[in-house]
N, C-alpha and C positions, 0 to 999 in steps of 0.2 A: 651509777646513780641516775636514775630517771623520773619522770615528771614532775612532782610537784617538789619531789625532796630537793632536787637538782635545784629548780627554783629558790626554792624557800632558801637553799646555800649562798645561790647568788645576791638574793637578797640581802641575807645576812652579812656576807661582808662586806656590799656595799654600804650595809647601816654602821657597822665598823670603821669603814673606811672613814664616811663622813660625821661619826664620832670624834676620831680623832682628827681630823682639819678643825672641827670645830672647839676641840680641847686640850690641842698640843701648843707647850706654855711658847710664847714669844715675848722674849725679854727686849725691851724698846732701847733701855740703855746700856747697849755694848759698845766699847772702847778699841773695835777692831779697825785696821787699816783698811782703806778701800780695797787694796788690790785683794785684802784673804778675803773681805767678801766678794768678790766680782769671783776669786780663785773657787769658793764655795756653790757661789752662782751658778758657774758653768759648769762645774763639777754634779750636781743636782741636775741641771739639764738635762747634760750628757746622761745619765744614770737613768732618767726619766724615757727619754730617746731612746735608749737601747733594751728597756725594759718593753717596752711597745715595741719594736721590729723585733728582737725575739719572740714575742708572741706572736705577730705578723708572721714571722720563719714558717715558725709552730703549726701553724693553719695552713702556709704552702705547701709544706713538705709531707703533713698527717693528717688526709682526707675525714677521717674520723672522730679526731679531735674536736670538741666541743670550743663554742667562742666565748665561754667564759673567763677564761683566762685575761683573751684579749679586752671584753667589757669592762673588767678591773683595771689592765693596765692604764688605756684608755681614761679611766674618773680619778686614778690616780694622777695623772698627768695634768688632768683638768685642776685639779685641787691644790694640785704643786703648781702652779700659776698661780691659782688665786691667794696662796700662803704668801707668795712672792708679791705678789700687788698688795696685801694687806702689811707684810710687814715693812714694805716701802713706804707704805701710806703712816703707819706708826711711826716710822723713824724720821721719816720729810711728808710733815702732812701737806706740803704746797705739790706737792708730785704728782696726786691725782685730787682733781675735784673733787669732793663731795662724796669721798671713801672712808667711810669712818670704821666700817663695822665688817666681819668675816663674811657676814651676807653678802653687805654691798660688792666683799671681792668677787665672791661667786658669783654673782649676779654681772659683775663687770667683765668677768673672763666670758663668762658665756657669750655674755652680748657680742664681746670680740671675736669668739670660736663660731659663734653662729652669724657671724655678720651682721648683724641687725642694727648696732652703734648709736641708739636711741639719742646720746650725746648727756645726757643728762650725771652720768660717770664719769667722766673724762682723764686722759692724761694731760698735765701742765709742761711737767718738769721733765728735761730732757733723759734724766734716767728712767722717768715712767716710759717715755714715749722712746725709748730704748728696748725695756722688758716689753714692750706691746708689737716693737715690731717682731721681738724674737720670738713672742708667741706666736705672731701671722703665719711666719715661715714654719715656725715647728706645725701648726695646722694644718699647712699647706703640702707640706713635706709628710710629720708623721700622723697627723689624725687622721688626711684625707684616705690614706695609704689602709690604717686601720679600718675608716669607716668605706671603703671599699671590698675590703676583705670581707668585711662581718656579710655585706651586703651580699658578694658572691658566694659564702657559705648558706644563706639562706635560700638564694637562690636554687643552688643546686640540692642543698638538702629539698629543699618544695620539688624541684622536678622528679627528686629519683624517687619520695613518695607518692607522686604522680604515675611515673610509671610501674612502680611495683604495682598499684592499684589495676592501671591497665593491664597490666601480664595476669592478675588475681581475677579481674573479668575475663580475660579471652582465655583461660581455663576450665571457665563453667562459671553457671551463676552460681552468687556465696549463699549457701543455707540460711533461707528466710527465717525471720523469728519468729518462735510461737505465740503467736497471740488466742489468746483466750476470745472462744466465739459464746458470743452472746445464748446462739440459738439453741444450743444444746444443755442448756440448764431453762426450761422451760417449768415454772407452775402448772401442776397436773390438775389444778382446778378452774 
């Protein structure tokens, strides 16, 4: 699949993707123990984590592979943080400032992922400022890792069309386009 359809794929499941963050139900009152949620927690992490260095693999190992895979993994990961700060925020609204809404999680993980920490989101509560530090390192560790990769694929995709170009010049110049000359549809009056 190539150009625009390739596109318009990736598009689509990322409109998917953030269909569902934005519509997958989270129930506020659950009667669970702490440890099965922490066990669920790190469970989803991990699964998160290995979802992304598999596709990282995937790109090291198959020169030819496309990085869409990895771009999904990647906003999936992003989104499963921010599900996690939103439904920490429903269950202990003192955990993070001024987190009411699935935006605000998104908006708050990012700010985290991209460093920027405007402050106006915050974590309170030691189990937010818990999951924030486990994002730093998962960012640090597996986004940067990602967004490294994507970055060396394009790279090298850019140079090797670079140079096919230069090998397709120093073969001969490429057949000029026809262009239609004025001169020769001339008014005989």
């Amino acid at each position: 699949m190539t150009g625009w359809k390739r596109w318009a794929r990736l598009a689509g499941v990322l409109v998917v993707v953030l269909v569902l963050y934005f519509t997958v139900p989270v129930q506020v009152e659950i009667s669970r123990s702490s440890v099965l949620q922490l066990l669920v927690s790190l469970v989803a992490l991990t699964l998160l984590a290995l979802t992304v260095l598999v596709e990282v693999r995937h790109q090291l190992l198959e020169s030819d592979r496309r990085i869409d895979g990895l771009l999904i993994a990647v906003m999936i990961a992003v989104l499963g943080f921010a599900l996690g700060f939103y439904v920490l925020a429903q269950r202990n609204p003192d955990q993070i400032f001024d987190l009411e809404t699935r935006v605000d999680a998104l908006y708050f993980t990012m700010a985290t992922l991209l460093t920027i920490g405007y402050g106006d989101v915050h974590a309170t509560g030691q189990a937010a400022r818990v999951l924030v530090l486990i994002q730093m390192v998962f960012n640090v560790v597996i986004i940067a890792t990602a967004a490294s990769t994507i970055s060396t694929r394009v790279r090298t995709q850019a140079e090797k069309r670079a140079e096919e170009r230069r090998l397709a010049e120093a073969d001969g110049p490429l057949p000029a386009r026809r262009r239609h000359d004025r001169r020769t549809h001339r008014n005989p009056t």
